[in-house]
C-alpha positions as CSV (number, residue, x, y, z in Angstrom):
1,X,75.3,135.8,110.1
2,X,77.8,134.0,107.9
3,X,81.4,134.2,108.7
4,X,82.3,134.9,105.6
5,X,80.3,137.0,103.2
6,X,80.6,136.3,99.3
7,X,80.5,139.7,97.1
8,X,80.8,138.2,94.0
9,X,81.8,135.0,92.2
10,X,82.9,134.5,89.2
11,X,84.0,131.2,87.1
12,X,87.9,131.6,85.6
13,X,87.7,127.6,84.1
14,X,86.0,125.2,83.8
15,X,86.0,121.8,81.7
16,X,84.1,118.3,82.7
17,X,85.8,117.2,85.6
18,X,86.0,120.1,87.8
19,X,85.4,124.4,87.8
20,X,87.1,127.0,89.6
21,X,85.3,130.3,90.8
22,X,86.9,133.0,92.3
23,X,84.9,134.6,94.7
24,X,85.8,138.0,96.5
25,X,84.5,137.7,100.0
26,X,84.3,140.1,102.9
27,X,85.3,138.8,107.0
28,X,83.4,139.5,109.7
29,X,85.5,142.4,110.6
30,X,85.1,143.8,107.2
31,X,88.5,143.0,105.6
32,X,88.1,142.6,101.8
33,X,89.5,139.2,100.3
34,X,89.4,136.3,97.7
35,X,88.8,132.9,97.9
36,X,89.8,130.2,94.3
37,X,87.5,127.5,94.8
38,X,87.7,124.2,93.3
39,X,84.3,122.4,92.6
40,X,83.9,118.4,92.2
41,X,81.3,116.2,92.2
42,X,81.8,113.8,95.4
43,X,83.7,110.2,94.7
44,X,83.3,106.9,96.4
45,X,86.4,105.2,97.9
46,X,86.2,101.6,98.2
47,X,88.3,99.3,100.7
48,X,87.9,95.4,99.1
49,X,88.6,93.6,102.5
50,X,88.4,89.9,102.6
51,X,90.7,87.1,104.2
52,X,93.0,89.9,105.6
53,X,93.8,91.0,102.6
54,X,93.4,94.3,100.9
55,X,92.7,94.6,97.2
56,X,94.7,98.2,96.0
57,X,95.0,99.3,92.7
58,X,98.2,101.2,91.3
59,X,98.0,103.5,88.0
60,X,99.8,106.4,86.9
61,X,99.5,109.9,88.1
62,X,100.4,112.6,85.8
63,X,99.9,115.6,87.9
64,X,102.4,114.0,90.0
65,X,104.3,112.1,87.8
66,X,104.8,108.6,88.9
67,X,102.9,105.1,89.8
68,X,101.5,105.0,93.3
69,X,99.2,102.3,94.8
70,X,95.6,103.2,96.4
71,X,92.7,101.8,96.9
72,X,90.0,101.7,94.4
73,X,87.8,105.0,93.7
74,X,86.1,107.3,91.5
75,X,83.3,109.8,90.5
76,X,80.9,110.1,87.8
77,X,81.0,113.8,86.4
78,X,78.5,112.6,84.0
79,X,76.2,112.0,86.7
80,X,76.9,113.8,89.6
81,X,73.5,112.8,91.5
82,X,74.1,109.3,91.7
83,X,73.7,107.0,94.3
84,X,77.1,106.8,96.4
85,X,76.3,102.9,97.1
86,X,75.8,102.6,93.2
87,X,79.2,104.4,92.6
88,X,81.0,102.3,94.7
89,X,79.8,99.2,93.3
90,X,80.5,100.7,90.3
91,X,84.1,101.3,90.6
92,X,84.9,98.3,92.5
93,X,83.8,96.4,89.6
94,X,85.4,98.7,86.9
95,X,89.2,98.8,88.5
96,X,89.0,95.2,90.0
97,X,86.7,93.2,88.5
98,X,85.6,92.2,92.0
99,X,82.0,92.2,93.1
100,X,80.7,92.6,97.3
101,X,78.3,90.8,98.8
102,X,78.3,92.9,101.3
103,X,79.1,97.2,101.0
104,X,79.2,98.9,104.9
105,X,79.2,102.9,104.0
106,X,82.1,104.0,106.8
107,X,81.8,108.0,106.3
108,X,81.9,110.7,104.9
109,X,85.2,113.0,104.4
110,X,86.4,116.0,102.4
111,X,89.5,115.6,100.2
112,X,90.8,119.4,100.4
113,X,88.4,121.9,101.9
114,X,91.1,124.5,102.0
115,X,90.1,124.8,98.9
116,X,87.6,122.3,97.1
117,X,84.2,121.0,97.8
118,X,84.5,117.7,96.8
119,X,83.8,115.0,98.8
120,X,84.0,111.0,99.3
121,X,82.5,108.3,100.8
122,X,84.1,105.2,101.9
123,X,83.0,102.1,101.8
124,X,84.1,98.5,103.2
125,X,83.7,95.9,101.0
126,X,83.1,92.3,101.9
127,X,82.5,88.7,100.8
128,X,84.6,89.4,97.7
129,X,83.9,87.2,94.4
130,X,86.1,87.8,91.5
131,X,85.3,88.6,87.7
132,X,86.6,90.7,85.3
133,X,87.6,94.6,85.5
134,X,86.2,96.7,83.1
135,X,88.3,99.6,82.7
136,X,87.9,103.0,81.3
137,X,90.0,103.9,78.7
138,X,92.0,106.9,81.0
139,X,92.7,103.4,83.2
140,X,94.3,101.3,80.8
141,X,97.4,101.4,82.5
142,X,95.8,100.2,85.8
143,X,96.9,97.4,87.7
144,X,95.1,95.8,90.8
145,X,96.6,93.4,93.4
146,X,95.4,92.2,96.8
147,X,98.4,92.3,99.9
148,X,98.1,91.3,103.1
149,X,97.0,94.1,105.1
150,X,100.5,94.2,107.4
151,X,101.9,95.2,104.2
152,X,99.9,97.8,103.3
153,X,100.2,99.4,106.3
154,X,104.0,99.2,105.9
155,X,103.8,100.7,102.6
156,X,101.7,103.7,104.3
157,X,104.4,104.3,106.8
158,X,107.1,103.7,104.4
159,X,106.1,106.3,101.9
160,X,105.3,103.9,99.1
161,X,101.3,104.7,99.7
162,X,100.8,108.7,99.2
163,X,97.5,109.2,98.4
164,X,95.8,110.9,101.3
165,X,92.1,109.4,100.5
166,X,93.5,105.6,100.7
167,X,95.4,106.6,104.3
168,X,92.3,108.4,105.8
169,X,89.7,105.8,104.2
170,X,92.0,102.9,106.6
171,X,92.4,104.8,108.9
172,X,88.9,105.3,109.6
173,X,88.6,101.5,109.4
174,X,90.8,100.9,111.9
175,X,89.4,103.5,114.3
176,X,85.9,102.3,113.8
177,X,87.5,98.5,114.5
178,X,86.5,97.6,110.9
179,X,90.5,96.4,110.3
């Protein structure tokens, strides 16, 4: 028996990147409720490690209003069945112009499941050889810098990093002794 039963769902917006449903739900003990749940298509987070340094990316975030370093990522709403490996290459290539010899999937986590299903898998990327980004329009602001990884990890515990996908993604790495 599930947990939590679903009574009804119903969609209250939707647009390409992302729908919301709410669903009314009943608990095990049979308490009535509701759940708004946010649906996106996984992403790919990519860490570009070479020569101890990390390759991060910094763009502007209008839900939050400011600039903020991360590492590279992305999804393809367009096609929401494709290849995680492909993805990654993908974005590494579009928000850094760098290319990996080699790409070593780390895991799997969920950004928010509080209250989304969306997904991401990370990816170490090594034997970095540099070309040309080839940025979407939405990422024309986008710059992309590589810093020693000491200083990344200062900028995590300083506050200057905030993006909670960028701090798990190394800090998988560095559990799995991949940093």
């Amino acid at each position: 028996m599930a947990e939590i039963k679903t009574l009804s769902s119903r969609i209250v917006y939707e647009n390409r990147w992302m729908r919301v449903r709410e669903d009314a739900i009943e608990r095990q003990d049979g308490s009535p409720g509701i759940y708004g749940v946010v649906e996106k298509t996984d992403f790919a987070v990519i860490v570009p490690f070479d020569n101890g340094l990390i390759h991060l990316v910094e763009q502007y975030r209008y839900p939050v209003r400011g600039r903020y370093w991360e590492l590279p990522q992305g999804s393809w709403e367009d096609a929401p069945g494709t290849d995680p490996l492909d993805l990654a290459r993908a974005e590494l290539r579009e928000e850094t112009g760098l290319t990996a010899a080699t790409m070593t999937h780390v895991g799997h986590l969920y950004e928010c499941y509080g209250y989304s299903t969306q997904g991401y898998h990370i990816y170490l990327a090594q034997g970095l050889q540099s070309g040309h980004a080839q940025r979407e329009q939405s990422e024309q602001d986008m710059v992309s810098r590589a810093f020693p990884i000491g200083e990344v990890l200062a900028m995590i515990t300083e506050g200057i990093i905030k993006d909670g996908t960028t701090v798990a993604a190394l800090g998988m790495l560095r559990l799995k002794g991949l940093l």
